[in-house]
SELUMMAR-379632 format. One line per 8 residues: number of its first residue (from 1); their letters; for each residue x, y, z of C-alpha. Coordinates in nm, 4 decimals. Example, Ala and Ser with C-alpha at 12.3 -4.5 7.8 and 13.67 -1.06 7.14 Angstrom:
BEGIN
1> AS> 1.2300,-0.4500,0.7800 ~ 1.3670,-0.1060,0.7140
//
This chain:
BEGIN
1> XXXXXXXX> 0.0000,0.0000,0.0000 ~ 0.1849,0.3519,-0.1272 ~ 0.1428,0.5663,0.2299 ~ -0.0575,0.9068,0.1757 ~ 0.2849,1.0548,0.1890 ~ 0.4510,0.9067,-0.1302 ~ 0.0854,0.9886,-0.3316 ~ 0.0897,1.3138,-0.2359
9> XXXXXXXX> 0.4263,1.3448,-0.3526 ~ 0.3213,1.1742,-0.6875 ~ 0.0712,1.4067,-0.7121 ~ 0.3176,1.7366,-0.6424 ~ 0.5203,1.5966,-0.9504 ~ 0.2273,1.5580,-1.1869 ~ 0.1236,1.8706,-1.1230 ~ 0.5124,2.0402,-1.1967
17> XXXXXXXX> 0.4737,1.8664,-1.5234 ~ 0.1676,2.0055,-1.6105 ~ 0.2136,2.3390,-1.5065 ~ 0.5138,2.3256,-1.6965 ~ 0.3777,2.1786,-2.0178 ~ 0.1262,2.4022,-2.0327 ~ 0.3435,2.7176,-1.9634 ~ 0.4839,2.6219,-2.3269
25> XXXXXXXX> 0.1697,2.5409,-2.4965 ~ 0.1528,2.8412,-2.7595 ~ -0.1474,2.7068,-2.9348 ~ -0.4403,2.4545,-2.8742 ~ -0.7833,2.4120,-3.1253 ~ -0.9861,2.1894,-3.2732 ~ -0.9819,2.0951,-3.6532 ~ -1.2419,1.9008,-3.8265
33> XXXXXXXX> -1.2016,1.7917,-4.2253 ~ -1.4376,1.9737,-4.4504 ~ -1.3184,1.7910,-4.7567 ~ -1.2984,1.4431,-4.7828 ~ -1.0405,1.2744,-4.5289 ~ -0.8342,1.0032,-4.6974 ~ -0.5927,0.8596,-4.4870 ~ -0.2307,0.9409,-4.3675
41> XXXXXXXX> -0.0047,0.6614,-4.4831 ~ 0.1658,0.5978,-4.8510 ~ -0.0869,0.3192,-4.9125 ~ -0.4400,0.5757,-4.8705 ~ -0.5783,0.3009,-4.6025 ~ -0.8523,0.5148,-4.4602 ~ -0.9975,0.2152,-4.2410 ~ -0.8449,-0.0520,-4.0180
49> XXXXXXXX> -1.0325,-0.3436,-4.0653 ~ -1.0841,-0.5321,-3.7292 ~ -1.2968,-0.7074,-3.9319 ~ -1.5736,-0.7180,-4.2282 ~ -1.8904,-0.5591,-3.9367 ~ -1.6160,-0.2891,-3.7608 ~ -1.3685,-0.0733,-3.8707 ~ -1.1384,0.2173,-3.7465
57> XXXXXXXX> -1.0913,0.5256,-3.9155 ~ -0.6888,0.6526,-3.9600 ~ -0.6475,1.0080,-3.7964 ~ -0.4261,1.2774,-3.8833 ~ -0.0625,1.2240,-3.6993 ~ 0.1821,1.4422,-3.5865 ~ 0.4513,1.3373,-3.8065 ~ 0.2836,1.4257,-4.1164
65> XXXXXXXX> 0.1754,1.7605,-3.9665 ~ 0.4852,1.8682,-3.8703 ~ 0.6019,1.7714,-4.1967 ~ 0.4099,1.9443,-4.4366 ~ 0.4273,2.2985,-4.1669 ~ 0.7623,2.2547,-4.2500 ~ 0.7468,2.2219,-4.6492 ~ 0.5480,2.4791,-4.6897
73> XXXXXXXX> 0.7724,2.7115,-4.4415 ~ 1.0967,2.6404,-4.6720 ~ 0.9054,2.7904,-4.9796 ~ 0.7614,3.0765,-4.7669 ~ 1.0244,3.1769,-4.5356 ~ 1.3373,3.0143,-4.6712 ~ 1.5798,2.8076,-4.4149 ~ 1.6333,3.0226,-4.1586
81> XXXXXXXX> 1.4345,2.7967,-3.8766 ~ 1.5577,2.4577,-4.0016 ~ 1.7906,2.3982,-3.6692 ~ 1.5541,2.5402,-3.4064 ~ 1.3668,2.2343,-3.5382 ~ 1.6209,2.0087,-3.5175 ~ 1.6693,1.9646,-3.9010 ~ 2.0519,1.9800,-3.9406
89> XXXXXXXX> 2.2356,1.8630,-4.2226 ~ 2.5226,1.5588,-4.2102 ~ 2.4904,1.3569,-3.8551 ~ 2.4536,1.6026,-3.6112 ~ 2.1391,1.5639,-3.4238 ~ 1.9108,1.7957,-3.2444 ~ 1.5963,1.8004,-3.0462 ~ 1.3227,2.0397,-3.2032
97> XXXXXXXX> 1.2327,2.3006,-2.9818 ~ 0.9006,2.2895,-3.1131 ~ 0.6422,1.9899,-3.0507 ~ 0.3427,1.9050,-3.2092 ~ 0.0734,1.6740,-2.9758 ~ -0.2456,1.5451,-3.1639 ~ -0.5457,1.3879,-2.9525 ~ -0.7982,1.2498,-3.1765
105> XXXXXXXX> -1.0933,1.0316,-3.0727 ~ -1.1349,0.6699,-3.1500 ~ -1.3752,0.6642,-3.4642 ~ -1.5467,0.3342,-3.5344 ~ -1.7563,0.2614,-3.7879 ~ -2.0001,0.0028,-3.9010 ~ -1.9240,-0.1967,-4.1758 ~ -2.2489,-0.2702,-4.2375
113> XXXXXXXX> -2.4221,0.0643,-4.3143 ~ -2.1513,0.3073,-4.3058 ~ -2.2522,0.4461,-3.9999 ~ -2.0557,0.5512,-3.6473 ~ -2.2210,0.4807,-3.2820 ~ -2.4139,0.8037,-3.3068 ~ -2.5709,0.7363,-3.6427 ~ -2.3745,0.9170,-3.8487
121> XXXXXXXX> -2.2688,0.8612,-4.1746 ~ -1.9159,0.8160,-4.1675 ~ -1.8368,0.5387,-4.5221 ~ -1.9951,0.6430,-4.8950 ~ -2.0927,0.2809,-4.8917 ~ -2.1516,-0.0285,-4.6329 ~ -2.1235,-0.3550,-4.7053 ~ -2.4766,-0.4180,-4.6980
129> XXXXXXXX> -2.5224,-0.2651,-5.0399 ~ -2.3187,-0.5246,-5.1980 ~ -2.6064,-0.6781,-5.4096 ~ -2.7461,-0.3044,-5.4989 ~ -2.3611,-0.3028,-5.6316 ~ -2.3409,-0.6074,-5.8279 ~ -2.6620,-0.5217,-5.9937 ~ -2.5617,-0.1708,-6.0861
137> XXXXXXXX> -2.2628,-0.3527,-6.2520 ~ -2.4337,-0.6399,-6.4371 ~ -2.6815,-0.3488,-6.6035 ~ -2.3855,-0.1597,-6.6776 ~ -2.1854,-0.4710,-6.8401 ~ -2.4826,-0.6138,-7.0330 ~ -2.5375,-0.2604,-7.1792 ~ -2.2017,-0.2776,-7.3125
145> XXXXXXXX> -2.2281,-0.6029,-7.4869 ~ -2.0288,-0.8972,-7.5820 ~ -1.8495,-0.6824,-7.8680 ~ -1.5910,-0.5941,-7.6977 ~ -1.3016,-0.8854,-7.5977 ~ -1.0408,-0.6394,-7.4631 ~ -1.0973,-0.6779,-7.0664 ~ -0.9155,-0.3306,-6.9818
153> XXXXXXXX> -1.0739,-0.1424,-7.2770 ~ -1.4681,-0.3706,-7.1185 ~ -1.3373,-0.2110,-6.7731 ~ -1.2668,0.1593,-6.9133 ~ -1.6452,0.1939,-7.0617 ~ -1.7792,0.0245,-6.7772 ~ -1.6334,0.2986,-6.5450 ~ -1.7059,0.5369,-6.7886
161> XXXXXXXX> -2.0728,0.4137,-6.8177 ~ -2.0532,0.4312,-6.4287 ~ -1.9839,0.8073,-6.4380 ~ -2.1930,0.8813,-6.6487 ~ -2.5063,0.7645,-6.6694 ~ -2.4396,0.5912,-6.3348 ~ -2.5997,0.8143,-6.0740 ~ -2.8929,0.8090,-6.2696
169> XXXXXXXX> -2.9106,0.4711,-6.2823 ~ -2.8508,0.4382,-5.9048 ~ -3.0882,0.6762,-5.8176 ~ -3.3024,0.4119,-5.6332 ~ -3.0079,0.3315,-5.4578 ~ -2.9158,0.6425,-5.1853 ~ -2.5801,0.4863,-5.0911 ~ -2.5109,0.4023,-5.4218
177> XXXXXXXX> -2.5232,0.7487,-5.5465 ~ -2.2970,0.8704,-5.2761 ~ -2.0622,0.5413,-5.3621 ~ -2.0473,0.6781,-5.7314 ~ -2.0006,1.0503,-5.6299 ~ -1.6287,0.9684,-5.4994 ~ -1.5661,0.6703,-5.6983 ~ -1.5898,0.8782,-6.0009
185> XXXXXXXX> -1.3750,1.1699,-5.8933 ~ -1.0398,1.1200,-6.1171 ~ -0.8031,1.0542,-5.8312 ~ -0.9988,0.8230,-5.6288 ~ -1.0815,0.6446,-5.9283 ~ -0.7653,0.5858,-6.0622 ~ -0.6413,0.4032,-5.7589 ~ -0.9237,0.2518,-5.6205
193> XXXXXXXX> -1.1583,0.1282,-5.9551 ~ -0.9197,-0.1565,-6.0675 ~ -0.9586,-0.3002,-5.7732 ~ -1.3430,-0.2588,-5.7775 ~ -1.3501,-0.3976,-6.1296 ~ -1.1025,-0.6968,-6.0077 ~ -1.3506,-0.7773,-5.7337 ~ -1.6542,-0.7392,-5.9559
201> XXXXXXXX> -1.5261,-0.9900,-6.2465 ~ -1.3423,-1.2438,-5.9740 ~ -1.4563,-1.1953,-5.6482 ~ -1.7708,-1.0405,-5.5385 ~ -1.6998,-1.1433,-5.1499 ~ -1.7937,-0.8614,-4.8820 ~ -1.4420,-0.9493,-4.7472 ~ -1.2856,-0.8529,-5.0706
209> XXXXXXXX> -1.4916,-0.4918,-5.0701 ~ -1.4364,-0.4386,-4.7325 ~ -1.0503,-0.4143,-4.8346 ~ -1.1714,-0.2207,-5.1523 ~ -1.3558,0.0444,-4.9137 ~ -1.0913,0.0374,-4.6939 ~ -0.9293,0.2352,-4.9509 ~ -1.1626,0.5040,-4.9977
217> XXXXXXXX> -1.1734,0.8340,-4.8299 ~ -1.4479,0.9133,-4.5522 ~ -1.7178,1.2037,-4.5883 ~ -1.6342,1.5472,-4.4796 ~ -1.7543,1.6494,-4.0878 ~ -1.6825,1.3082,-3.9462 ~ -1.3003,1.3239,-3.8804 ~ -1.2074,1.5405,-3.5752
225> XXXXXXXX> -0.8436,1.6067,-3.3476 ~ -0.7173,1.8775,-3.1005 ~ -0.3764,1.9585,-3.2101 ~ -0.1178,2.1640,-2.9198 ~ 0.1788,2.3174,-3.0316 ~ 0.4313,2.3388,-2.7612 ~ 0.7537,2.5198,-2.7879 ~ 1.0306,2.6228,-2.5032
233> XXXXXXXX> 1.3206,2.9084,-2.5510 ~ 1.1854,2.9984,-2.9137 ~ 1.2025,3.3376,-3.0635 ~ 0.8239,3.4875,-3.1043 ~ 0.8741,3.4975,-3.5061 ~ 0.9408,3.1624,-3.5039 ~ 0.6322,3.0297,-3.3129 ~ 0.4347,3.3254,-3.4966
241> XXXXXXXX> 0.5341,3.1654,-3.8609 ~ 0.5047,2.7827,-3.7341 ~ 0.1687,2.8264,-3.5717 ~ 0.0471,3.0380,-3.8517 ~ 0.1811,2.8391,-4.1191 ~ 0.0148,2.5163,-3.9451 ~ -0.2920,2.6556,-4.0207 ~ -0.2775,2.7566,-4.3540
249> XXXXXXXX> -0.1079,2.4276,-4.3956 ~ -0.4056,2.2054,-4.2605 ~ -0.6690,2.4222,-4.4635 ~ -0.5234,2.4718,-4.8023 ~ -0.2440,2.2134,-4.8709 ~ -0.4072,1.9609,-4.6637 ~ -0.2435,1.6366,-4.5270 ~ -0.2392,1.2841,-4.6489
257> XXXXXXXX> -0.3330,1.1205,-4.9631 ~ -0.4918,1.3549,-5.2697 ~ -0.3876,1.6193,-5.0762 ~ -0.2263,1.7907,-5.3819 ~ -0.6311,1.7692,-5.5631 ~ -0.8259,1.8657,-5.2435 ~ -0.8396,1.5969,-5.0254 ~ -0.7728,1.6254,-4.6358
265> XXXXXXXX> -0.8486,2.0071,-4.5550 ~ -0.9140,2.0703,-4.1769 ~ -1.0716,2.4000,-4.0991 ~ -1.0285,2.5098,-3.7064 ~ -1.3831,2.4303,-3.5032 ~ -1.4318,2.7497,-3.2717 ~ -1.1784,2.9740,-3.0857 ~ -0.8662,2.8062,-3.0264
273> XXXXXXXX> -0.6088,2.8904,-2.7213 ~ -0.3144,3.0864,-2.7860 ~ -0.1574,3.2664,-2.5190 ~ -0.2042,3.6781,-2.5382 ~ 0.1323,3.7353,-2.5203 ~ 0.1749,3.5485,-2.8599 ~ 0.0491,3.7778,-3.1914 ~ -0.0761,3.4898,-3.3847
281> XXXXXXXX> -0.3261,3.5217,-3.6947 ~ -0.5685,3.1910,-3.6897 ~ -0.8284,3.3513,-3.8854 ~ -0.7916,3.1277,-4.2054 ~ -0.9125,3.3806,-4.4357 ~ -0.6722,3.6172,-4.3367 ~ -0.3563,3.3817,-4.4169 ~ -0.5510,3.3416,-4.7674
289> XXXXXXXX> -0.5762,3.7358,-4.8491 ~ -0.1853,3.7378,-4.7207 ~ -0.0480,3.3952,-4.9242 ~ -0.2519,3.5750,-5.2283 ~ 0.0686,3.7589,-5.3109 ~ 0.3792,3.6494,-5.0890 ~ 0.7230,3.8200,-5.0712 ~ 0.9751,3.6099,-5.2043
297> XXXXXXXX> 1.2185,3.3978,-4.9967 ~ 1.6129,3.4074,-5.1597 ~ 1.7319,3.0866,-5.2074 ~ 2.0092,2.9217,-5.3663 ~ 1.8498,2.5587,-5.4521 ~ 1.6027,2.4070,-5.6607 ~ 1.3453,2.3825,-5.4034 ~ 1.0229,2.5698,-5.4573
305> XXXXXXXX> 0.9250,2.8846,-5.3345 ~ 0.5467,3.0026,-5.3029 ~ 0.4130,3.1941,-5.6147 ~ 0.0924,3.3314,-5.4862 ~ -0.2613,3.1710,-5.5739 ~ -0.4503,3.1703,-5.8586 ~ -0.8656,3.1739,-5.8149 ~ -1.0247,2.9281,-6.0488
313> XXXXXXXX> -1.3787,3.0258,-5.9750 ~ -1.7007,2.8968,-5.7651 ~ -1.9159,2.5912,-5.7793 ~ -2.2478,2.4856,-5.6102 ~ -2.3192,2.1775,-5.4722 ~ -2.1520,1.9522,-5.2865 ~ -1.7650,1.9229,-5.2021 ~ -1.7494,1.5831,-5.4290
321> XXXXXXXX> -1.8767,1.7080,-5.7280 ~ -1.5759,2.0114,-5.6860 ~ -1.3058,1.7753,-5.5987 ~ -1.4161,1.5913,-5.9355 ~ -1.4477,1.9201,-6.1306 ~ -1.0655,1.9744,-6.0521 ~ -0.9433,1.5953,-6.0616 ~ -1.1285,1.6688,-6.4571
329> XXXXXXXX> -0.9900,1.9381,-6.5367 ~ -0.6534,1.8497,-6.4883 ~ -0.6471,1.5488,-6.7575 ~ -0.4614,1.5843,-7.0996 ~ -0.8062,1.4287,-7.2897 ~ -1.0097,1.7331,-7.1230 ~ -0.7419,1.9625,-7.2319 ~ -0.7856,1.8765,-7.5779
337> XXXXXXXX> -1.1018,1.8816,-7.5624 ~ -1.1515,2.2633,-7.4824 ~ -0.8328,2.3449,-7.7358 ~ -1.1142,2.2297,-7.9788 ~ -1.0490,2.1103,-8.3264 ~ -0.8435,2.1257,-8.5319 ~ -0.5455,2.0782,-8.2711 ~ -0.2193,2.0362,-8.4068
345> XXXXXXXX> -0.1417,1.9494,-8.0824 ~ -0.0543,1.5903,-7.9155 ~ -0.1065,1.4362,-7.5828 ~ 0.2902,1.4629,-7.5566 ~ 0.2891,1.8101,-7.6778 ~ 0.0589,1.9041,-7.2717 ~ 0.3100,1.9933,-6.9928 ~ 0.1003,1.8559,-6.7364
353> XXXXXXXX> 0.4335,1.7318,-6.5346 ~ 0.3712,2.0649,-6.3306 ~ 0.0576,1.9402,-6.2084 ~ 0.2071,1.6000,-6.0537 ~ -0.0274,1.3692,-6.2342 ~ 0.0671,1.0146,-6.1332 ~ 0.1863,0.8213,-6.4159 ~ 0.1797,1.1068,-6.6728
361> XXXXXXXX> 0.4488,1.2783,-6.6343 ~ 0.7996,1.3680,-6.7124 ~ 1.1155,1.2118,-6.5226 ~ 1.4194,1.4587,-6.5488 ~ 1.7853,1.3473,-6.6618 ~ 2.1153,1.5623,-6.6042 ~ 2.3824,1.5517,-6.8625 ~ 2.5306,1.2683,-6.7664
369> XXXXXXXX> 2.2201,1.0535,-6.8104 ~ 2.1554,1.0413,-6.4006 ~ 1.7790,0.9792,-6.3607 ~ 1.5949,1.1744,-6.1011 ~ 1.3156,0.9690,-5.9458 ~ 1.0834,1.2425,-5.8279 ~ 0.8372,1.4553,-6.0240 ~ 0.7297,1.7477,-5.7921
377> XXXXXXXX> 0.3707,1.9007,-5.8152 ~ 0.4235,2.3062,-5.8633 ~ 0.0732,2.3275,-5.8201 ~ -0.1651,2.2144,-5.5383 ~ -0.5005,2.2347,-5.6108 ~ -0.7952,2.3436,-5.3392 ~ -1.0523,2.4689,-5.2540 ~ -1.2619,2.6063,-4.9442
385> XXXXXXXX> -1.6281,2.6693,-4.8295 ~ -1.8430,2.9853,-4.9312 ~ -2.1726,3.0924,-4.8718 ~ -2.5123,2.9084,-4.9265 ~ -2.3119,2.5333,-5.0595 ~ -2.0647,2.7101,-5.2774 ~ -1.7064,2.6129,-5.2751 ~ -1.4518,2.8745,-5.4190
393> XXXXXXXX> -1.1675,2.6857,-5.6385 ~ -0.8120,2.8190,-5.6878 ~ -0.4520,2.6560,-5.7112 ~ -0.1684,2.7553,-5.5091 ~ 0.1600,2.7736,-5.7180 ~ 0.5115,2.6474,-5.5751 ~ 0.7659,2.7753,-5.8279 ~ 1.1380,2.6773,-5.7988
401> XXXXXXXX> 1.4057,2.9830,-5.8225 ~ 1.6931,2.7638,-5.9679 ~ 1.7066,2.4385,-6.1256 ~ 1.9674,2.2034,-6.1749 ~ 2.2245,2.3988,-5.8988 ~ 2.2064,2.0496,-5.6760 ~ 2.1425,1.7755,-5.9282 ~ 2.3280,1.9036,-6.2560
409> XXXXXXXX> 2.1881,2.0608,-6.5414 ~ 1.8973,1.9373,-6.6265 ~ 1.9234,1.8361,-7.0202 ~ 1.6439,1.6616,-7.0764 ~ 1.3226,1.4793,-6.9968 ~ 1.0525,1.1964,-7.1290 ~ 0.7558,0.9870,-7.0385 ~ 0.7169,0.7492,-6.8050
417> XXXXXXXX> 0.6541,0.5436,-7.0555 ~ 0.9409,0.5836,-7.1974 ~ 0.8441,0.7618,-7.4862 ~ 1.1354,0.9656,-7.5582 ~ 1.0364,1.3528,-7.5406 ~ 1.3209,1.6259,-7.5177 ~ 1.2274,1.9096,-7.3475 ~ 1.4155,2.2747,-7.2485
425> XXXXXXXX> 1.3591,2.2824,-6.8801 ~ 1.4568,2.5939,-6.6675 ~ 1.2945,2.7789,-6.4320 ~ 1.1171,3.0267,-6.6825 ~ 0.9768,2.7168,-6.8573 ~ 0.8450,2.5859,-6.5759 ~ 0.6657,2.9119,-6.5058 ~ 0.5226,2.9480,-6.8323
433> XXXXXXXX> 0.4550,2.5367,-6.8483 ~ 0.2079,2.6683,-6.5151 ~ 0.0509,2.9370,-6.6733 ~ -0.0346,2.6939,-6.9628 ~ -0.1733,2.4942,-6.7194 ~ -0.3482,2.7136,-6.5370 ~ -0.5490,2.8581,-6.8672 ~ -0.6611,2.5192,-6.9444
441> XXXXXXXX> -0.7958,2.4272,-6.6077 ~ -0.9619,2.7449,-6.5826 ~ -1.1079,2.6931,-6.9315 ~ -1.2556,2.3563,-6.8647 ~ -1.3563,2.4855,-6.5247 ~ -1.5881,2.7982,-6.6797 ~ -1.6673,2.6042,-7.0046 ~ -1.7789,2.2400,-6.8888
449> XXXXXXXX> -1.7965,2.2466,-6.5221 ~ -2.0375,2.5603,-6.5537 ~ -2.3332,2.3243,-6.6015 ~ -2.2763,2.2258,-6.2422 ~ -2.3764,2.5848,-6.1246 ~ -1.9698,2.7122,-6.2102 ~ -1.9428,3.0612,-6.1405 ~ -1.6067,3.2255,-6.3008
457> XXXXXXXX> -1.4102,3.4886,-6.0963 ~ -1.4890,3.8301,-6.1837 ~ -1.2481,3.9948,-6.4270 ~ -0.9171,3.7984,-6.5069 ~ -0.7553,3.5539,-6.2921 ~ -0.6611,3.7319,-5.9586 ~ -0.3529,3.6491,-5.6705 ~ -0.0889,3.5436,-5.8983
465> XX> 0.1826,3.6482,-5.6965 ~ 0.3965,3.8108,-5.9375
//
């Protein structure tokens, strides 16, 4: 038995350590996702399966956080905070001086119906519309015919079928409408619908779709975490730019997979904590009007520095439908489309490397044939909540000063496919490859996407940060 004196000591030592962890907390709040949340690991598992009638949903984690903050800080601010952080080049290692603690309930979810122990609708599907599902497909496949013996080229007009005409044809079907509504946005489909096709043609288990809608993102509203920054012996601009940065970070960027097309925004949920003696600006708007047209960090690298934001223009209706008017209007096909006939131009002819499209793309060589594995995204595509269920679209561009100073001169570049393509690439290029890109986004935005209640900026495109 531990004698009243040893507890009370206990007790005298807990309460040191809180006193003094929360003498360095400089910031404390709630976020909650307003765009679809879709998991924080390389493989976009949203759920852990505990088994085909529960699941858990991932939640944001500290790493990640911290790790994006500090991306975005290096093309706002430059270096200058790197080893207050503890980010030191060669071996030497330090401990950051700031810390990052996320609390996040325990979401579960039934399989079943989609639903969380309140009732809420958490999954775009449950495993109880399976046979709704497999009927929706057989219509889809019969309507297609026996004509066609190529299974990949069967899949591509099934999905495109799907897309379609699909929602109509689901409309009996509530979940399956709000199924197809993220299946059918580019991204999600391009990782997700081979597998739902695989399962369809070979499978048809609920185990096997559990896995598939383990892979899917959850709705918006259902994932929530209090995040506390903590920091000891920093400078005040330091804490001001993390904290600040943080926020802008989680609401526009966003964290985890699709981030770069819209995925995994988290807006703040009330008034959060920061300590008066702190000047911190946590109204999200505010970091928007300021990011709009940034001052411009020196640096001596090839790593990209923020370029300001571009407005794309407004949509009504609901977050899905915008996340699937950008994932559009970022595909070659759609470009040439809206270029119109006759085009003289080819699919290999679109820079769409600045946009990070996954497997169309470019993959740099120097001069002496050294293959760079990484193709960066210049552009990050978002969007964020207006009035009366419209959602304002507009890309934030990351622009590099110098290219080539760290990896060599960068000679040339081709397909993934190995399709051989030369291209001039310097940092002017890639500036005027993004303004290219830009026109055609905004072009299919206002010209197709306006028949889903698309309203185009007023005047020219706004915020470029020039």
């Amino acid at each position: 038995m531990i004698s009243p004196v040893v507890e009370g000591w206990k007790q005298e030592v807990l309460n040191l350590a809180r006193n003094y962890v929360d003498e360095h907390v400089v910031f404390r709040g709630t976020f909650v996702n307003y765009t679809p949340w879709w998991g924080g690991n390389f493989n976009a598992v949203t759920l852990n399966l505990s088994s085909n009638k529960e699941a858990y949903v991932t939640s944001p984690d500290p790493k990640s956080i911290v790790g994006k903050t500090v991306w975005f800080m290096r093309t706002a601010f430059g270096d200058y905070f790197l080893n207050n952080l503890g980010i030191t080049k060669g071996k030497e290692k330090r401990k950051s001086k700031i810390a990052v603690v996320v609390r996040s309930p325990t979401l579960v979810v039934n399989m079943d119906d989609g639903l969380d122990k309140n009732g809420n609708k958490v999954l775009y599907f449950g495993l109880k519309y399976k046979d709704d599902l497999i009927s929706l497909l057989n219509k889809v496949n019969e309507k297609i015919g026996n004509k066609i013996s190529s299974e990949e080229e069967r899949k591509r007009r099934m999905f495109d079928q799907l897309c379609r005409e699909g929602g109509a044809q689901a409309s009996e079907y509530e979940m399956l409408k709000d199924f197809l509504t993220v299946l059918c946005i580019p991204r999600v489909l391009l990782r997700v619908g081979g597998k739902l096709m695989g399962w369809y043609f070979k499978d048809q288990s609920s185990n096997g779709l559990a896995q598939i809608l383990a892979l899917l993102p959850v709705r918006p509203q259902t994932v929530r975490f209090e995040l506390e920054v903590r920091a000891a012996g920093v400078e005040e601009r330091l804490v001001k730019d993390f904290v600040e940065s943080l926020i802008f970070t989680l609401n526009y960027l966003g964290i985890g997979s699709g981030a770069n097309r819209g995925f995994g925004r988290f807006m703040l949920e009330g008034k959060p904590y920061v300590p008066s003696k702190i000047n911190v600006e946590y109204n999200a708007e505010e970091l928007y009007r300021r990011w709009s047209k940034p001052p411009q960090p020196k640096r001596n690298d090839s790593f990209p520095v923020i370029r300001g934001i571009v407005e794309l223009g407004s949509l009504k209706g609901g977050v899905e439908e915008a996340l699937k008017c950008i994932g559009d209007s970022t595909l070659k096909v759609n470009w040439m489309i809206i270029m119109g006939p006759p085009s003289r131009l080819s699919e290999r002819d679109l820079q769409t490397w600045v946009l990070g499209l996954p497997r169309i793309g470019y993959v740099f060589l120097t001069k002496n044939n050294k293959r760079i594995q990484r193709r960066q995204s210049y552009i990050v595509f978002s969007l964020t909540p207006q009035n009366q269920g419209e959602y304002k679209l507009f890309a934030i561009k990351f622009v590099p000063v110098k290219l080539g100073s760290e990896l060599g001169v960068i000679e040339k570049a081709y397909y993934v496919g190995n399709r051989a393509s030369k291209i001039d690439i310097s940092p002017q290029n890639v500036e005027k490859y993004i303004e290219e890109a830009m026109d055609n986004v905004q072009k299919y935005i206002t010209q197709v996407c306006k028949s889903r209640s698309l309203t185009a900026p007023q005047g020219t495109r706004t915020g470029e940060g020039r």
